[in-house]
C-alpha positions as CSV (number, residue, x, y, z in Angstrom):
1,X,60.3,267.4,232.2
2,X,60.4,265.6,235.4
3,X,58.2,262.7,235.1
4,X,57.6,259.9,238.1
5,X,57.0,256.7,236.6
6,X,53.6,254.8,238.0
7,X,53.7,251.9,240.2
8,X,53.6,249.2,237.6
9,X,56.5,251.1,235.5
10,X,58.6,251.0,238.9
11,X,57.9,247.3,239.2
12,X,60.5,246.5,236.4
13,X,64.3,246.4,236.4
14,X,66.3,249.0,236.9
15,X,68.1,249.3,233.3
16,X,64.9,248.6,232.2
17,X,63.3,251.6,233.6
18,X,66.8,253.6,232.1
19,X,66.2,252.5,229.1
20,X,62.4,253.8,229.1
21,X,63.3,257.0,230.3
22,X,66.0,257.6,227.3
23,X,63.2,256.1,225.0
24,X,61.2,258.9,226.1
25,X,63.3,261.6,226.2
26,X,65.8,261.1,223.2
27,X,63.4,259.4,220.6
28,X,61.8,262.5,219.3
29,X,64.7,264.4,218.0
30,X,62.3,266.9,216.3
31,X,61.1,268.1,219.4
32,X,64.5,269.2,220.1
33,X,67.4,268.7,222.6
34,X,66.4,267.4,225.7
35,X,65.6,269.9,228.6
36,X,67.6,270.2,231.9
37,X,64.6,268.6,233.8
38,X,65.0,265.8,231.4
39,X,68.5,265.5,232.2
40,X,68.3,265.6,235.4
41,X,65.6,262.8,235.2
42,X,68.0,260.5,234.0
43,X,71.1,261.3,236.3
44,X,68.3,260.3,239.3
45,X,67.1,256.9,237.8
46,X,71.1,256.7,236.6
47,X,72.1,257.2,240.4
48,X,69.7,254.4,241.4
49,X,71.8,251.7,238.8
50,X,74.6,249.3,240.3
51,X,77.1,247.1,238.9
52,X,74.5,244.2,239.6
53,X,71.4,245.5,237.8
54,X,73.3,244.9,234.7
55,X,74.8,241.9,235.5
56,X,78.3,242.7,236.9
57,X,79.7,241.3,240.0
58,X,81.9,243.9,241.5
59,X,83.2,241.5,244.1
60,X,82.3,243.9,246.8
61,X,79.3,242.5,247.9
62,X,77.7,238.7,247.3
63,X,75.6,238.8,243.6
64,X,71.8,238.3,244.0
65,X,70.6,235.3,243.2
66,X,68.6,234.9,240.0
67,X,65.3,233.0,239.1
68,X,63.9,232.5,235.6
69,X,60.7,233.8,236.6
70,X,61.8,236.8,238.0
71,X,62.0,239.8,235.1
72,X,64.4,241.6,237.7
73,X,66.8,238.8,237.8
74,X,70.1,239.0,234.9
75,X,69.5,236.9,232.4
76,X,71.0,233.7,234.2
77,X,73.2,233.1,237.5
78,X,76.6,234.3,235.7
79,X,77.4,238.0,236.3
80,X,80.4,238.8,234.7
81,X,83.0,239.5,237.0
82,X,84.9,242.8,237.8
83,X,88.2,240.7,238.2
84,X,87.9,239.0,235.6
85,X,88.5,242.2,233.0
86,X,92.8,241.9,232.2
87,X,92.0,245.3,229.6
88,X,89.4,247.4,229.1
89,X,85.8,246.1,228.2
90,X,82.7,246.8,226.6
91,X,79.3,245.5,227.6
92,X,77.0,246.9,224.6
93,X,73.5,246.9,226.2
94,X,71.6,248.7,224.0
95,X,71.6,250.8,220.5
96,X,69.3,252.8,218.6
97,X,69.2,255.4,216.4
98,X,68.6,258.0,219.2
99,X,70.3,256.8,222.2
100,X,73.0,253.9,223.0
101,X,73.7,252.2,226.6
102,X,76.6,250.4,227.4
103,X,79.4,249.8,230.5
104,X,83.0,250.7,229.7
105,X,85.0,248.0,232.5
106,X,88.6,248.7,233.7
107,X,91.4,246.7,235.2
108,X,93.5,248.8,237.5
109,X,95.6,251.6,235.3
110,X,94.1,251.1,232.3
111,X,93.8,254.2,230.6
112,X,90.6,255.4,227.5
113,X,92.8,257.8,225.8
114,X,91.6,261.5,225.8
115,X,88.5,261.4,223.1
116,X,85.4,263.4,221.9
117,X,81.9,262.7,221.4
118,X,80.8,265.1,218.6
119,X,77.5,266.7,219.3
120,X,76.2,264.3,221.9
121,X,74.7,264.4,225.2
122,X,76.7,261.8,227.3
123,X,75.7,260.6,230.9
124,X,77.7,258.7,232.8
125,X,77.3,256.8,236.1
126,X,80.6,255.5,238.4
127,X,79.3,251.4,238.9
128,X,82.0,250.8,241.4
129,X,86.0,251.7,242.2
130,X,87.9,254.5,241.5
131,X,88.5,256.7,238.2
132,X,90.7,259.2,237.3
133,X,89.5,262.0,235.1
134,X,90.3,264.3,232.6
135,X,88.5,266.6,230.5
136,X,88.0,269.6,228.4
137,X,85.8,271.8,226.1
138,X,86.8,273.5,223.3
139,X,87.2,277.1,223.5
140,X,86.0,277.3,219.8
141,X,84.9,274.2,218.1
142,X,87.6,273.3,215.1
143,X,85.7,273.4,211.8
144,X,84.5,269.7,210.5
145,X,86.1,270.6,207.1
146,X,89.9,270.2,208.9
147,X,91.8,267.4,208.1
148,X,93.2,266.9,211.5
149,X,91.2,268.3,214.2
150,X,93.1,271.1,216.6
151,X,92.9,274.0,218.6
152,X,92.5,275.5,222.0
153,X,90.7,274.1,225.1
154,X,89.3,274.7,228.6
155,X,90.5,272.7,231.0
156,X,87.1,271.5,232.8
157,X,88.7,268.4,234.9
158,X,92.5,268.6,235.7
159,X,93.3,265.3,237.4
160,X,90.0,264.8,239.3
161,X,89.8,261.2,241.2
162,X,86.1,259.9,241.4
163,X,84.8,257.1,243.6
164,X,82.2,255.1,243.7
165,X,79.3,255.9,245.0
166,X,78.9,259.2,243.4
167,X,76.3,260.8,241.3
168,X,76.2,260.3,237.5
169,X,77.5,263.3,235.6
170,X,76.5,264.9,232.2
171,X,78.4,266.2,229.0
172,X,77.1,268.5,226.4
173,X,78.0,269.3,222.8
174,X,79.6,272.4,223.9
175,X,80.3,272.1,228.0
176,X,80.6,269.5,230.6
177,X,83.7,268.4,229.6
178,X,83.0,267.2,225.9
179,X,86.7,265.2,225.5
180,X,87.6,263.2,228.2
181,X,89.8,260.5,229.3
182,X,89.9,258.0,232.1
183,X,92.9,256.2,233.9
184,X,91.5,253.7,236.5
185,X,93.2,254.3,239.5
186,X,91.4,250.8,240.8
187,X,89.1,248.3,238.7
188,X,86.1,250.2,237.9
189,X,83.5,250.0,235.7
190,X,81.6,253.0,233.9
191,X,77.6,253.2,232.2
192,X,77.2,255.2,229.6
193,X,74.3,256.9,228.2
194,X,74.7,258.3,224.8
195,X,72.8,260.5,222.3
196,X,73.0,260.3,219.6
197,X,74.7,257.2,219.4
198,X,78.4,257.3,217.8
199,X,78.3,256.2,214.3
200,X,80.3,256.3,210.8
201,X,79.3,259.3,210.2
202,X,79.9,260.6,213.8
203,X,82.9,259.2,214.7
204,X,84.8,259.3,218.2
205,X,88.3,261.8,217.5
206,X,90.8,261.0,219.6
207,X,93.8,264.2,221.2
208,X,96.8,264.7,222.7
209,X,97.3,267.9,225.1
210,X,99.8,269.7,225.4
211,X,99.2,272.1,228.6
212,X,99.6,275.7,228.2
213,X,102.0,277.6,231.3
214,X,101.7,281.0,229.6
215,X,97.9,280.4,229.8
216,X,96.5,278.3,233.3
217,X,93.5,276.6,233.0
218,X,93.9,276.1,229.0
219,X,95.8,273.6,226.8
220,X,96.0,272.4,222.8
221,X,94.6,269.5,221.6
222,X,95.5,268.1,218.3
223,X,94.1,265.0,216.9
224,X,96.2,262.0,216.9
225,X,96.1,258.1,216.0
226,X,95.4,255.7,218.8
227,X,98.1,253.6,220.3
228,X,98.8,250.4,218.1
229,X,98.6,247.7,221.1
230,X,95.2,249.7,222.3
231,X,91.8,247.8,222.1
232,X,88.8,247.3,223.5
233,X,87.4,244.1,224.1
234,X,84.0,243.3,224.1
235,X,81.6,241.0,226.6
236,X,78.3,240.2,226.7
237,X,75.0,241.9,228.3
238,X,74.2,239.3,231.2
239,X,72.0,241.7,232.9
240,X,67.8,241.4,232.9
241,X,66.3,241.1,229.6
242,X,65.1,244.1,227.9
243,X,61.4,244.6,226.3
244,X,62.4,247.4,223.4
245,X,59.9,248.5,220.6
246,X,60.2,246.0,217.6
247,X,61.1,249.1,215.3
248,X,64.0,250.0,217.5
249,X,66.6,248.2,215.7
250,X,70.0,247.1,217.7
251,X,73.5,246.9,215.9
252,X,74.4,244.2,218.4
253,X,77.7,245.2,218.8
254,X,78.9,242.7,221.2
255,X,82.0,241.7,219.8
256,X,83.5,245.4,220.2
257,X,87.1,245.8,219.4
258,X,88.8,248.4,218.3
C-alpha cells in the first residue's frame, strides 16, 4: 500500500507525518504483517527525516529557528546537541503497543553490542555521520524454550561503513540482518522505527560471534551478558510536539538506562 498523504496531512512536521504513517500501517495487527509497499512507504517518508525535525543539532549546519506558533518548529529553541553525547543516548520519541520511535546517538567509537530484535520489523534511518555495521540472520532460528540462545548465522553485513545521507534500511523477523551491531566510526545518530515495540516479554538478546574459516560467509552466535560498564543514557524528545490518539498510551521512557 503506497498511499500519498493529502495537502493538509503534508502541512505537518515531519516526525509527525512518520508517526502517522506507522499509526496506519502497524496499528492493525490482525490485518497482518505489513506489505512491502507499506514498507517501502515508510523508508520514503523516513528518507525525508533529519537530525533537526526531531530536535537534534548535528553541528553541520545552523539549527532552524523556532516559534511557538509554528507546529513545525521543536518544542522550544534548544536542540540537543550531537557534541554534546560523551556515550551513547536515547531520545524515546514515541511508544505504543504496535510501533515505538526513538533516535539511538553516538559519540565517536562507541559501539551497541551485537543484539536481536525478536520478531520485529525494524527501520532505520542514518541522521548524520558515519556508522559501522554489522549484521546477521539466523540460519535456523534457536528454539525460545533454550536457556541460552545459540546457533549458526548468515553473515548479511561484514564490516559495512554507512554515511550519512543514505536511504533508511529495513530488518525482518527472518532477513535483513535481524542482529546487528554498530560502532560509530564518527558521532552519529540513528532513528529507529520498531514493531512491535521491545517489551518484557520480548526482550532484546544480546551475542558474541565467533567467525567460521571452514565456512565463509557464516559465523556462531551464542548469547552473552552485556558488558558491566555498558549503558545507555537517556535524553529528552525536544523535537515538534506530537498529536497521538488519546488511547495510544506512551511508557515515557525518557530516563533510558540500561
Amino acid at each position: 500500500m503506497a498511499v500519498a498523504f493529502p495537502p493538509h496531512i503534508m502541512a505537518l512536521s515531519k516526525v509527525q507525518r512518520l508517526y502517522d504513517a506507522c499509526d496506519v500501517v502497524f496499528a492493525s495487527p490482525a490485518a497482518g504483517p505489513p506489505t512491502l509497499g507499506e514498507i517501502r512507504w515508510l523508508q520514503k517518508i523516513l528518507d525525508g527525516v533529519e537530525a533537526a525535525d526531531v530536535g537534534i543539532d548535528d553541528g553541520e549546519k545552523p539549527a532552524p529557528s523556532s516559534s511557538s506558533d509554528d507546529e513545525l518548529s521543536p518544542k522550544s529553541d534548544r536542540f540537543l546537541s550531537a557534541r554534546a553525547f560523551t556515550r551513547i543516548t536515547y531520545v524515546h520519541i514515541r511508544q505504543c503497543d504496535d510501533f515505538s520511535m526513538g533516535v539511538f546517538c553516538f559519540p565517536a567509537g562507541a559501539t551497541l553490542p551485537l543484539h536481536d530484535h525478536p520478531e520485529m520489523v525494524v527501520l532505520s534511518k542514518l541522521l548524520y555521520g558515519s556508522v559501522r555495521v554489522r549484521s546477521y540472520d539466523w540460519v535456523a532460528a534457536p528454539p525460545r524454550s533454550a536457556a541460552r540462545k545459540c546457533g549458526l548465522a548468515r553473515v548479511v553485513t561484514a564490516d559495512e561503513v554507512r554515511r550519512a545521507p543514505c536511504e533508511a534500511s529495513v530488518l525482518f523477523p527472518r532477513s535483513g540482518g535481524n542482529l546487528h551491531a554498530f560502532t560509530a566510526v564518527t558521532p552519529c545518530a540513528i532513528l529507529d522505527v520498531l514493531t512491535p515495540p521491545y517489551s518484557e516479554e520480548r526482550p532484546s538478546t544480546y551475542f558474541s560471534d565467533v567467525p567460521i574459516p571452514s565456512l565463509p560467509g557464516f559465523a556462531f552466535l551464542e548469547e552473552t551478558d552485556l558488558p558491566a560498564d555498558f549503558s545507555v543514557a537517556g535524553a529528552p524528545y525536544l523535537g515538534p510536539e506530537l498529536t497521538v490518539d488519546m488511547d495510544d498510551d506512551d511508557d515515557d521512557c525518557d530516563d533510558y538506562d540500561e
